[in-house]
C-alpha positions in Angstrom: 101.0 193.3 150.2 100.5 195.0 146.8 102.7 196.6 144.5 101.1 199.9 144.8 99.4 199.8 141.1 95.5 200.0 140.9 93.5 196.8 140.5 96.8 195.0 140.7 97.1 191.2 142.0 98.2 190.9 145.7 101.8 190.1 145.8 103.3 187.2 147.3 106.2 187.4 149.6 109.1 186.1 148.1 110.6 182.9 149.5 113.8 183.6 150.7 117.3 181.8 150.9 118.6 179.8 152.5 116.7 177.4 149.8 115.6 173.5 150.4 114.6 171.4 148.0 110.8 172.1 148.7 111.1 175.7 148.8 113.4 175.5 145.4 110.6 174.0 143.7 108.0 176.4 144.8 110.4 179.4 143.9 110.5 177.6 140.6 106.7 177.0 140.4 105.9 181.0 141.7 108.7 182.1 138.7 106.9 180.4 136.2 103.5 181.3 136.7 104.6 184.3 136.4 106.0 184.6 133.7 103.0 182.7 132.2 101.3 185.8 132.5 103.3 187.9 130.1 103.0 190.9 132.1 105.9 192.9 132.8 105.4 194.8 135.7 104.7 191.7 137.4 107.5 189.8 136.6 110.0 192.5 137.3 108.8 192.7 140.6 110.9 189.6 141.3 113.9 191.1 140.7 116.3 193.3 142.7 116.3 197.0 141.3 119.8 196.4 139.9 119.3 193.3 138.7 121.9 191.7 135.9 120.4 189.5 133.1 122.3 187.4 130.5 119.4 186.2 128.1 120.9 184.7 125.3 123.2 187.4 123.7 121.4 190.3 125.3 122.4 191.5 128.4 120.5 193.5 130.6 120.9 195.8 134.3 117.7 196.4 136.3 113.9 196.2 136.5 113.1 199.3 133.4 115.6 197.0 131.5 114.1 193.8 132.4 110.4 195.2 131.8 111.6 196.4 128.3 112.9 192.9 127.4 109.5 191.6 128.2 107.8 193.8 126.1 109.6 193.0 122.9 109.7 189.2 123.7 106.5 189.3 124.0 105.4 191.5 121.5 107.6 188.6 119.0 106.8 185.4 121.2 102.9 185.3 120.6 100.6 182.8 122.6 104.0 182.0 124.9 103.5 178.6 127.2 106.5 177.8 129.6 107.1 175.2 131.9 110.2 175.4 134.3 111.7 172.0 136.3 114.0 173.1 138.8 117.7 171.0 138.5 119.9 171.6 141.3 119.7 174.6 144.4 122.3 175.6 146.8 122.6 178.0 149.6 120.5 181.3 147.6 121.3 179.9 144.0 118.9 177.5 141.6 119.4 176.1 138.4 116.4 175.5 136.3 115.6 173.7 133.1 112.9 174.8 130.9 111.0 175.0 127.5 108.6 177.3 126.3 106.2 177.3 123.2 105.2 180.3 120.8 104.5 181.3 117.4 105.5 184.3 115.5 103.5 186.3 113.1 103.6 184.2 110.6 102.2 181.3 112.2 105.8 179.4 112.4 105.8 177.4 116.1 108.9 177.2 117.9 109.9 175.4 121.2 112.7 176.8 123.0 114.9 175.0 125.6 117.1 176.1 128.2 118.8 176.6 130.8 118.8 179.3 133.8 121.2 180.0 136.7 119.5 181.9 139.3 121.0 183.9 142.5 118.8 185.6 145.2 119.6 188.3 147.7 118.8 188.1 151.1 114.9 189.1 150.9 114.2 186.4 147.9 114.7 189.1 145.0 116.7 187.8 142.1 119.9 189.4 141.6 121.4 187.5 139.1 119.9 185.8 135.9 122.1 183.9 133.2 119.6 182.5 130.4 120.8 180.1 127.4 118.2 179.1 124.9 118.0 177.3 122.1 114.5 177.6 119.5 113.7 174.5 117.6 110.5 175.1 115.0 107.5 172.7 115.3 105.0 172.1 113.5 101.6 173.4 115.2 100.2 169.8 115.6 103.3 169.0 117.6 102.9 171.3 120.4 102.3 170.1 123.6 101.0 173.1 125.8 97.5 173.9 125.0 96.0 175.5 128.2 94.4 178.5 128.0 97.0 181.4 128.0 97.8 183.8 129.6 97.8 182.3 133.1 99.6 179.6 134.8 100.0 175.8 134.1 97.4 174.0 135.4 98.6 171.4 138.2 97.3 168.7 136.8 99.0 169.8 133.3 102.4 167.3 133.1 105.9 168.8 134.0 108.6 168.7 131.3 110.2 165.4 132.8 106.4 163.8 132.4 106.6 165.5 128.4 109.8 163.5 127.7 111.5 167.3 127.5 
């Protein structure tokens, strides 16, 4: 299956609800190598049409909106590293922890923490996302995700539990 764009990645069926704990931490994994990739399109595809997004302060209502967001986050967020832990899953609902790493133009590093809520229609699309984050700067040598970007985590690179995050 494809999403129907030239020369784009096959797309991987999404794994639906109801969730275990094994399928909850693969959701988790597929979410965050995608958004590893910084590209838009792509990680829009995991969202219902009319999807509703609380990310920080901004809130947003389907996939133009959500592709948008990704743009300008990106645009801000340069040579953007996140690793996602799952914390607890229910029925078609997760709740993840994460951290990502990024600079801005300037050169100023930043980690940011948070937290996500997560709930999933019937097919595996997310319908609902509720983001709170938190940036803490860094200095440069204190950066802790240094594969090569964009792309995903490597497996053998450690989780945030292993990074004392």
């Amino acid at each position: 299956m494809t999403d129907g764009t030239p020369g784009a990645p096959a797309a991987v069926a999404p794994i639906k609800p109801p969730f275990t704990w094994a399928s909850a931490v693969a959701k988790v994994r597929m979410a965050e190598d995608a958004w590893n990739s910084r590209d838009p399109q792509r990680v829009s595809l995991a969202y219902t049409e009319d999807s509703l997004w609380r990310n920080r302060a901004e809130f947003l209502h389907g996939r133009a909106a959500i592709q948008e967001f990704l743009r300008r986050k990106w645009s801000r967020e340069l040579d953007y590293r996140l690793i996602k832990e799952i914390w607890a899953c229910g029925e078609n609902r997760i709740a993840v922890r994460f951290a990502y790493e990024w600079h801005d133009d300037s050169g100023n590093w930043f980690r940011s923490y948070g937290n996500e809520n997560w709930e999933f229609d019937a097919a595996g699309l997310m319908r609902r996302r509720f983001a709170s984050i938190n940036d803490l700067p860094i200095a440069a040598a204190d950066r802790k995700y240094r594969w090569s970007a964009p792309g995903p985590r490597p497996q053998d690179h450690p989780g945030l539990s292993d990074l004392g995050l």
